[in-house]
C-alpha positions as CSV (number, residue, x, y, z in Angstrom):
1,X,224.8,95.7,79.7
2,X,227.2,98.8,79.0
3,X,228.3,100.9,81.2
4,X,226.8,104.7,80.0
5,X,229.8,106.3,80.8
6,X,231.8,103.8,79.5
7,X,229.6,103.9,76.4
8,X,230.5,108.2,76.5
9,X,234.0,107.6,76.8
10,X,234.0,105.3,74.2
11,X,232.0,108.1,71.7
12,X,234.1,111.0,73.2
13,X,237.6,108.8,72.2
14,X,236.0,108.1,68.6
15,X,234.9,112.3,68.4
16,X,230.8,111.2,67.7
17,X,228.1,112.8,69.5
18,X,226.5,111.7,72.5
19,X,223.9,112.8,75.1
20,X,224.5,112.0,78.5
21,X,220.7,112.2,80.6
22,X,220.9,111.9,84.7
23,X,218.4,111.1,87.1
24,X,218.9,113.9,89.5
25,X,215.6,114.8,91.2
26,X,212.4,111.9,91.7
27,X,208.8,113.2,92.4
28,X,206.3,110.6,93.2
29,X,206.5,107.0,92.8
30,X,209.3,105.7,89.9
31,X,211.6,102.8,89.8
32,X,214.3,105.2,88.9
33,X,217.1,106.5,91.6
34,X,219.1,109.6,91.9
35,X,221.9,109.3,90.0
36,X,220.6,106.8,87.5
37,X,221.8,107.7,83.9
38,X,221.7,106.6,79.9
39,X,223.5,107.6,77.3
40,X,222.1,108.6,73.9
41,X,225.1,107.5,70.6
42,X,224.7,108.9,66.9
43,X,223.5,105.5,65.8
44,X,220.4,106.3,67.9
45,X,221.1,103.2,70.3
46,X,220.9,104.0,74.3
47,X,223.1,102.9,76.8
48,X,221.6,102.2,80.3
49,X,218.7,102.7,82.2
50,X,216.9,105.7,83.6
51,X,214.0,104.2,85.0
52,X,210.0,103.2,83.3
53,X,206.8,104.1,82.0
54,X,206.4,108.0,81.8
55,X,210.4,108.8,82.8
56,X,211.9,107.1,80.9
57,X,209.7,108.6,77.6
58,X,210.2,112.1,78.7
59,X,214.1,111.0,79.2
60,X,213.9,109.3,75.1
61,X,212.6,112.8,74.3
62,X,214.9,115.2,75.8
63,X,217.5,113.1,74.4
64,X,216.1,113.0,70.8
65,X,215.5,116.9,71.2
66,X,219.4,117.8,72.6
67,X,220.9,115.0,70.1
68,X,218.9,117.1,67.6
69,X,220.4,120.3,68.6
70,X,223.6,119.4,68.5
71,X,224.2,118.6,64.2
């Protein structure tokens, strides 16, 4: 699996957009960490993993929406 910074590097270096999304605060029970992180590319693929189940679809969706705000 990619790296997600790697992965933002790579879309910095090649001027495309990107959304980088971290894991920096965990209430309750979630197989996420602190500090966990994905990466969002123009294409629409992800890069990483931010955790499961109702994280990881709020994660998709603040993605989608900042991705969406930025063209």
């Amino acid at each position: 699996m990619r790296d997600p910074i790697q992965a933002l590097a790579e879309a910095i270096e090649q001027q495309q957009p990107a959304v980088l999304a971290t894991v920096i605060e965990i209430r309750g029970a979630s197989p996420a960490k602190v500090g966990a992180q994905i990466v969002r590319l123009a294409d629409g693929t992800t890069v990483g993993i931010a955790g499961g189940g109702k994280l990881a679809a709020a994660l998709r969706q603040v993605l989608l929406h900042r991705f969406a705000m930025s063209a």
